[in-house]
C-alpha positions in Angstrom: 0.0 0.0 0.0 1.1 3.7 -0.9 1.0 6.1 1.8 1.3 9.3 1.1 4.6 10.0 2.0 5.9 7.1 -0.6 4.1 8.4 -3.2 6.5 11.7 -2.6 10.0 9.7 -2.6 8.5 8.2 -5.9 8.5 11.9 -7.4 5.1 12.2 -7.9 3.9 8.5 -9.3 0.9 7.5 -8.0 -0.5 4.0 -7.8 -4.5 3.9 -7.9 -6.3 0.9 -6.6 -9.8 0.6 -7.4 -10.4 0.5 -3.6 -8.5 3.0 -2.2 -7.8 7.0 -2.5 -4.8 8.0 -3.2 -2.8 11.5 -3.5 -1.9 12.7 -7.0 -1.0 16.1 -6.3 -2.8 18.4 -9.3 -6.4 18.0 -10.3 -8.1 15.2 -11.9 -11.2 15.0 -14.1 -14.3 12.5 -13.7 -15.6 10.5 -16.8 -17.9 7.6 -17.3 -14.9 5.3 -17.6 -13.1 6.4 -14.5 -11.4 9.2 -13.1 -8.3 10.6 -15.0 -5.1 12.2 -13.2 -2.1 13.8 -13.9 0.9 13.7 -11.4 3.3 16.7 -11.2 5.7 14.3 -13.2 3.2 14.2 -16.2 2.3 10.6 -14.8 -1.5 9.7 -16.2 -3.5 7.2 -14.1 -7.3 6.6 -14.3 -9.1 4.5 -11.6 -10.8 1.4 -12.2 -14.6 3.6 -12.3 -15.8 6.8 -11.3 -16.5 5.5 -8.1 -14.2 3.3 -6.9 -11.9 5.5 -5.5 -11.4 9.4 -4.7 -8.3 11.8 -5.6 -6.9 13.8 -2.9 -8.6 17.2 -3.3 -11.6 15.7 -4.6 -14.3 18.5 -3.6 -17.6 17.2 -1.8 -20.1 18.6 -5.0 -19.6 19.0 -8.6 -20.8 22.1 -9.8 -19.6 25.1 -11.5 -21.8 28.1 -11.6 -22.8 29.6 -14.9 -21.8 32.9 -16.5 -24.4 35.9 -16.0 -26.5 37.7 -14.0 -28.3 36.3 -10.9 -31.0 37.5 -8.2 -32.2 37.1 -4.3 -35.6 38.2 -3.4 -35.8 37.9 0.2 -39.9 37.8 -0.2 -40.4 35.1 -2.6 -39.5 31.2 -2.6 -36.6 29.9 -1.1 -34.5 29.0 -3.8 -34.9 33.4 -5.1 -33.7 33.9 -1.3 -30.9 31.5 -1.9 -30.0 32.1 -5.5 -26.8 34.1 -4.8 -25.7 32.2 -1.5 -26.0 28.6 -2.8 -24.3 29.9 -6.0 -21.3 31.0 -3.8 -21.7 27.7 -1.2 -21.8 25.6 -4.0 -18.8 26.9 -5.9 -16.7 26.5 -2.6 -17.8 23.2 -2.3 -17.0 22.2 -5.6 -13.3 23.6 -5.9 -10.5 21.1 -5.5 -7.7 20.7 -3.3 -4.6 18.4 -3.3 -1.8 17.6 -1.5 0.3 20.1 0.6 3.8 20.6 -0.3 6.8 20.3 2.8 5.5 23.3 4.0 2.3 22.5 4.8 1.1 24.4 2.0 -1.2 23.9 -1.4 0.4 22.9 -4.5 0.3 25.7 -7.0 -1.7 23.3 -9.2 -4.3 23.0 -6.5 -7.6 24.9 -6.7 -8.0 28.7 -5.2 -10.9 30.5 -3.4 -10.2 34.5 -3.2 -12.9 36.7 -0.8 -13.8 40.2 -0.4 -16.7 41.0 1.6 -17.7 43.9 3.8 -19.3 41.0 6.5 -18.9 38.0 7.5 -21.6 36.4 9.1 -22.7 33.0 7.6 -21.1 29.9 9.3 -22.5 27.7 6.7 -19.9 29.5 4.1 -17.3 29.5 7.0 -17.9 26.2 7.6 -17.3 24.9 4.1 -14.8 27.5 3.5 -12.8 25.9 6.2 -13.1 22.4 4.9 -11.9 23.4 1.4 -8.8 24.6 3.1 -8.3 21.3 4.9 -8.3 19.6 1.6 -6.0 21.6 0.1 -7.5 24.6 -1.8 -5.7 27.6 -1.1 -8.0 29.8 0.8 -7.9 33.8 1.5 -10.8 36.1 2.9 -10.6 39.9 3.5 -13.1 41.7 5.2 -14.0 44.6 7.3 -12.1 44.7 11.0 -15.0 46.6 13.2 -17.8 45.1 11.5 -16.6 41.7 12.3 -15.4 41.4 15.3 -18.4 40.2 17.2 -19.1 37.8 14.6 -19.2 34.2 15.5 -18.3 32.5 11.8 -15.5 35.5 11.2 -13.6 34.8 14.4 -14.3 30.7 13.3 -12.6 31.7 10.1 -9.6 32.9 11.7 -9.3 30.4 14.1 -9.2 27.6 11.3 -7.3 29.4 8.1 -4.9 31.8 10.0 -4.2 35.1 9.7 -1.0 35.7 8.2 -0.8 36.5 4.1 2.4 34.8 3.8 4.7 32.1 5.3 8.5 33.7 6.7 11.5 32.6 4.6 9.4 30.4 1.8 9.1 32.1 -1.5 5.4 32.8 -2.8 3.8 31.5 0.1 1.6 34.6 -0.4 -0.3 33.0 -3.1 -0.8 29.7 -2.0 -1.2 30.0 1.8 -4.9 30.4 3.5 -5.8 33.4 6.0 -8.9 35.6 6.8 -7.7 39.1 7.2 -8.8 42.6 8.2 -8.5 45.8 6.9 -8.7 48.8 9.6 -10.5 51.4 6.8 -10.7 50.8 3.5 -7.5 48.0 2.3 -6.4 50.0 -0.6 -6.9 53.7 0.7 -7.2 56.0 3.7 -10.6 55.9 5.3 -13.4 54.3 3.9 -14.3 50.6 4.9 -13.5 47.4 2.3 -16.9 47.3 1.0 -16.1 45.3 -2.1 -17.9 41.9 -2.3 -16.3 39.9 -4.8 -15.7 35.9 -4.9 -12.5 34.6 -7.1 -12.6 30.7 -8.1 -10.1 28.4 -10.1 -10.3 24.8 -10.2 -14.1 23.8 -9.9 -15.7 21.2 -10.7 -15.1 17.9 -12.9 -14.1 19.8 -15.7 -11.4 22.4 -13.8 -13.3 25.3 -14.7 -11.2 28.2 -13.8 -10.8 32.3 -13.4 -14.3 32.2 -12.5 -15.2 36.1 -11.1 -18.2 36.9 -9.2 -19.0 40.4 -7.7 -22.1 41.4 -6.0 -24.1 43.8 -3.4 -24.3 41.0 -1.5 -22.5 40.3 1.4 -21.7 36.9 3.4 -24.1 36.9 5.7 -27.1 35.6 6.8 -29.3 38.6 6.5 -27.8 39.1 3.0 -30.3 36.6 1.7 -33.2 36.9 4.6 -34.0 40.8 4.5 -32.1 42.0 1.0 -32.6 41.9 -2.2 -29.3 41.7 -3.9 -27.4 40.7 -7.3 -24.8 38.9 -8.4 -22.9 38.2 -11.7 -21.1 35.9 -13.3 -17.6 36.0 -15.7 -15.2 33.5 -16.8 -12.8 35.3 -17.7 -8.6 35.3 -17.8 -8.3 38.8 -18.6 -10.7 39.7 -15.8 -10.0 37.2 -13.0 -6.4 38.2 -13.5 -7.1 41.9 -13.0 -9.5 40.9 -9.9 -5.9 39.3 -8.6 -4.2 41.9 -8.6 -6.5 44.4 -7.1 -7.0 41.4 -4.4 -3.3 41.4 -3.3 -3.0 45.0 -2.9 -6.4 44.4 -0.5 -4.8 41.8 1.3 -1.3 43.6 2.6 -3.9 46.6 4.1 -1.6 49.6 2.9 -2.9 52.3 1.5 -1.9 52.7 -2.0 -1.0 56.3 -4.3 -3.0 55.2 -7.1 -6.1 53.2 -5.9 -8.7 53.7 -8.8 -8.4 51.6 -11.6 -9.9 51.0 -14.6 -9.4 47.8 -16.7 -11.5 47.2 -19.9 -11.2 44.3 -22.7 -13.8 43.3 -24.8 -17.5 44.4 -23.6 -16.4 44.0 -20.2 -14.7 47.2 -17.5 -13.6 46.2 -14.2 -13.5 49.6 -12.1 -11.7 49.5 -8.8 -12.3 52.0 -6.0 -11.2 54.3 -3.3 -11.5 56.9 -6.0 -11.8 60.0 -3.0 -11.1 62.9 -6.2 -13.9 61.9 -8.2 -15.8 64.7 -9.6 -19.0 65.0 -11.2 -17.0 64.8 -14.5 -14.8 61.8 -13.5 -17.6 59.4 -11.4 -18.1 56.4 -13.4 -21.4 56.6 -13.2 -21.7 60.2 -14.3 -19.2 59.2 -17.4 -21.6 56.2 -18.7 -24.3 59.1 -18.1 -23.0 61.5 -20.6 -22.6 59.1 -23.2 -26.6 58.6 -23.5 -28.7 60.3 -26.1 -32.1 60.1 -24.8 -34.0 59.5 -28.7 -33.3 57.7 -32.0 -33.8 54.4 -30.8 -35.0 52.0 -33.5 -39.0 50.8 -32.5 -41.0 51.1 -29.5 -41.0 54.5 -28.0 -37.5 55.8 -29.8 -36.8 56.7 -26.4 -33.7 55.3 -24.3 -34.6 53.8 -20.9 -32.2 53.9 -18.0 -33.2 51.8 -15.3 -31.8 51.9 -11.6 -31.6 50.2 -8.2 -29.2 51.4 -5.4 -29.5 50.7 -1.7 -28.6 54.4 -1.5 -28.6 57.7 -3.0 -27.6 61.4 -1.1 -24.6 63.1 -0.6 -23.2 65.4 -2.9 -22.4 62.2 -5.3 -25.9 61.5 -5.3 -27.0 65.3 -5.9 -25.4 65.3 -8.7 -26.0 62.3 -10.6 -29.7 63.3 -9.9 -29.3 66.3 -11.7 -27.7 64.2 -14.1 -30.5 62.4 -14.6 -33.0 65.0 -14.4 -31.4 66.4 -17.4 -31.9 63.3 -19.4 -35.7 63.1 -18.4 -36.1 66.4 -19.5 -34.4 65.8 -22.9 -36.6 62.7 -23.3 -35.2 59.6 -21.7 -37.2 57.2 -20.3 -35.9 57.1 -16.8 -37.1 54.4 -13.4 -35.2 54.7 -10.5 -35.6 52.3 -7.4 -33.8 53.2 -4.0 -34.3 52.0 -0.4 -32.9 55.5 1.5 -32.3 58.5 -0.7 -32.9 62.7 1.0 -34.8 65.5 0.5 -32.4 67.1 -1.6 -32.0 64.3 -4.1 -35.5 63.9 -4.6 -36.7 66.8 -4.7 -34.6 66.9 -7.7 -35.8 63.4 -9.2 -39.5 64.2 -8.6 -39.5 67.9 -9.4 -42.9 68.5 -11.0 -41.7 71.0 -13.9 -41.2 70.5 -17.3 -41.6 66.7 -17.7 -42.7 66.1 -14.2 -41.6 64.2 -12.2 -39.2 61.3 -12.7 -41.0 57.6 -11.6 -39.4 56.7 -8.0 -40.2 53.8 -5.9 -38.5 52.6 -2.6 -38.0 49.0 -2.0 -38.3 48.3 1.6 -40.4 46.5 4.4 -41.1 47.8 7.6 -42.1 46.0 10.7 -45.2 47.0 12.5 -43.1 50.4 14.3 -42.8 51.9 10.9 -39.1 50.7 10.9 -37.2 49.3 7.7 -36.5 45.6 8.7 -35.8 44.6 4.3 -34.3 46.6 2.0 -33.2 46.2 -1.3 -29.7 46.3 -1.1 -28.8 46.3 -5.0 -27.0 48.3 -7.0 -27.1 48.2 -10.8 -27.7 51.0 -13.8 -28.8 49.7 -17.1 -29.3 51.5 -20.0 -30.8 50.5 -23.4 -31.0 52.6 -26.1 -28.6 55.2 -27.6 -25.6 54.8 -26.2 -22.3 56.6 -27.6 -22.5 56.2 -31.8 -24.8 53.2 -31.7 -28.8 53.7 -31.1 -29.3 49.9 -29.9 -27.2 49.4 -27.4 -27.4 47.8 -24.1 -25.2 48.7 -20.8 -25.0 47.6 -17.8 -23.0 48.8 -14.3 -23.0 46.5 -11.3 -21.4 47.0 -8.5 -21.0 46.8 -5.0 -20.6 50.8 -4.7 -23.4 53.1 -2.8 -24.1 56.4 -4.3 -23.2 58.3 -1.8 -20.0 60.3 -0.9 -18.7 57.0 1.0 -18.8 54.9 -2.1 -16.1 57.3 -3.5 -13.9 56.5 -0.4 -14.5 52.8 0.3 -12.9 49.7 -1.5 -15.6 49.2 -4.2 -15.9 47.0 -7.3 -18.1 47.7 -10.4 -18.7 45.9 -13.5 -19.4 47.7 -16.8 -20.9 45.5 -19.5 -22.0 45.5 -22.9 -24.6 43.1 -24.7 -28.1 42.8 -25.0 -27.9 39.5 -22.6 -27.0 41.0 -19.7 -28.8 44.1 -20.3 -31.9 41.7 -20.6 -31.4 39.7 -17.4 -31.3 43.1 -15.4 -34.2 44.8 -17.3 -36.2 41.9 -16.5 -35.3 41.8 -12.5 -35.9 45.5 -12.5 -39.5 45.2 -13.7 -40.1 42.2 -11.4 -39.0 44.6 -8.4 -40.8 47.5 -9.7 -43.8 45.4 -9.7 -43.8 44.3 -6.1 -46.2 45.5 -3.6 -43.4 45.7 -1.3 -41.9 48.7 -4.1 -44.1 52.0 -3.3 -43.7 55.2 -4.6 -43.4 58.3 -2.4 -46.6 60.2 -1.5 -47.1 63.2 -3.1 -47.1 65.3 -0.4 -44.3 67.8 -0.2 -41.0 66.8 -0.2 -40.3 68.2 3.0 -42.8 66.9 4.8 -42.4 63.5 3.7 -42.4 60.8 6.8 -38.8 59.8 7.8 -36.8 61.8 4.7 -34.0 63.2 5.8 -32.5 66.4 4.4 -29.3 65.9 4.2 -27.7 62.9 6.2 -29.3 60.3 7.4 -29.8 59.3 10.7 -29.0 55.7 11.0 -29.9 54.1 14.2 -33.3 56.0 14.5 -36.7 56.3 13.8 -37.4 54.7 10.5 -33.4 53.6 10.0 -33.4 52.2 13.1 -31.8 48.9 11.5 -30.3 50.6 8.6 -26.4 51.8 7.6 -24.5 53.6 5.6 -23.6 50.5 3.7 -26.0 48.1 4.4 -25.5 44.8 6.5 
């Protein structure tokens, strides 16, 4: 019989028995005549069937979430609650491991989970995170310091996968070793908080799938799928995992860096990177994909372009101004939703101004409990526009991020997503006039804007009254 340490002073050959399960090192794939592995030595050795016998590594599920968009509703069925969380479980569950080298750590070859997440609060995820790191998947998590230090699965996750980002005196031990760290402010900048909630994947499933990227509003925890509604999508990408890397190890070292905004495009995909703290009216992402939108010429229907919008948040001066944004574009004919859970007087009074036009359709997505206090919110945040975009009438763009907008988004690690196609573009359209349509989505009362129960004019006061329960970020 071949223990494990054998197999080593054989350089990597590996014996399979039918019976038995046996260390090869690097990943293996499943097929209906066995399972198929390749040492580090380029050795190939296929078990007797599929199910006789397991490779080290071998994850618990096989399953490899698909590109795209994706939605939780936390007041419909229980899979729409769990759409985005059991995308995530799953996709941990389902990356391999292998065998540790002398130090004790994963094999380059060996699969690789990458976190970023404002909270941490689901022991489920920490749970499963944890036993992907004991079978040998490399295994790092960043998240905020003061949110999560009460947390029960955060301090579990430190406990079990360490804290340090690299081993002392071994050589890119930073890339293969497992930790869940904290960043004091936001990781990349000064102030702020790391409010980017992104998920990195390589090596899932039977067929390896790798640089899988998923970012989202939604954040590891429990009430991120019981009282929010939230978004996630979905890219496999090399280009774009490998520019998610490298924003992820600046996160990780918690140093503030000169240049923290980034901007990486390729194809119909931008990856945008925050703390951006300078950002002007003329330089705020959102503002930019803004000006490029002629608001008629649109082949069929109306002629008109429609710019939909759902954000947890809108005030500050970021959010005064990309109101007046868009109250320019409703005046020059856009057709223009907008969807918020907290926004303040001075934003919309701007939005639902009653000359020219009128005023611009606004609903808030919440539910309150039976003190009038917001208990569910929709914590989204998404732009899409389809119409005339730039020098083509039919197009369709989308921006997802994890960013509020709100000064505090400008100063926070933040991640958003700018893409192109009619597909995506789609998939949000469609979740936008499912949300719109809830009863749980009301629009303002008509009553002056000043007057209007809870609204405040020009912070809000979180931890009272009506936002009793509520943030600047969201849980």
């Amino acid at each position: 019989m071949f223990t494990r340490s054998s197999v080593a002073s054989f350089a990597g050959l590996v014996v399979l028995v039918s019976s038995l399960s046996v260390a090869t090192g690097v990943s293996a794939s499943a097929s209906p005549a066995g399972t198929v592995a390749r040492t580090a030595a380029g050795t190939v050795v296929r078990t007797q069937t599929a199910s006789a016998a397991r490779v080290a590594g071998q994850p618990p599920r096989n399953y490899v979430v698909p590109s795209g968009a994706r939605f939780a509703f936390p007041n419909r069925s229980k899979s729409e609650r769990l759409a985005i969380r059991l995308s995530v479980l799953y996709t941990v569950q389902s990356t391999w491991g292998g065998v540790l080298d002398r130090y004790k750590l994963p094999l380059a070859s060996n699969g690789r989970i990458r976190m970023a997440t404002w909270s941490f609060k689901d022991m489920g995820i920490a749970r499963a995170l944890v036993a992907a790191k004991n079978r040998g998947v490399s295994v790092q998590v960043v998240a905020a310091q003061g949110r999560n230090e009460e947390n029960k699965p955060w301090r579990y996750l430190k406990r079990h996968l360490g804290q340090r980002y690299y081993k002392p005196g071994v050589a890119g031990s930073s890339e293969r070793i497992s930790f869940a760290r904290e960043c004091r402010g936001a990781c990349r900048g000064r102030g702020g908080t790391p409010h980017a909630k992104f998920f990195l994947f390589d090596n899932v499933g039977a067929d390896h799938s790798r640089n899988i990227v998923m970012q989202s509003s939604m954040n590891l925890t429990s009430f991120g799928y019981t009282g929010q509604w939230n978004f996630a999508q979905v890219v496999r990408s090399p280009y774009v995992y490998d520019r998610f890397m490298r924003i992820y190890r600046e996160m990780r070292l918690n140093t503030p860096n000169s240049a923290p905004y980034r901007v990486y495009p390729v194809g119909d995909v931008t990856s945008i990177f925050f703390p951006f703290p300078t950002a002007t009216a003329s330089t705020d992402p959102v503002m930019q994909m803004l000006d490029q939108v002629s608001c008629t010429g649109v082949p069929g229907g109306s002629g008109r372009t429609r710019i939909r919008i759902i954000n947890y948040s809108i005030y500050d001066t970021r959010g005064t101004w990309i109101a007046k944004k868009l109250r320019s574009l409703w005046e020059a004919g856009c057709d223009i939703k907008v969807i918020y859970s907290l926004t303040t007087r001075p934003v919309l009074a701007i939005l639902r101004n009653g000359s020219g036009r009128g005023a611009i359709p606004v609903k808030q997505s919440v539910i309150l409990n039976g003190a009038g206090e917001i208990v569910k919110y929709n914590h989204s945040k998404y732009m899409t526009i389809a119409g005339h975009y730039g020098d083509n009438p039919n197009a369709f763009m989308t921006l997802s991020g994890s960013s509020n907008w709100s000064n505090v988004g400008l100063s926070s690690d933040e991640q958003m997503m700018q893409i192109g196609g009619y597909g995506t573009g789609r998939a949000y359209l469609l979740n936008f006039d499912k949300t719109w349509a809830q009863n749980t989505s009301r629009a303002p009362t008509f009553a002056p804007v000043a007057e209007q129960r809870g609204l405040p004019s020009e912070q809000p006061a979180f931890g009272r009254g009506e936002l009793k329960h509520m943030n600047a970020y969201g849980d």
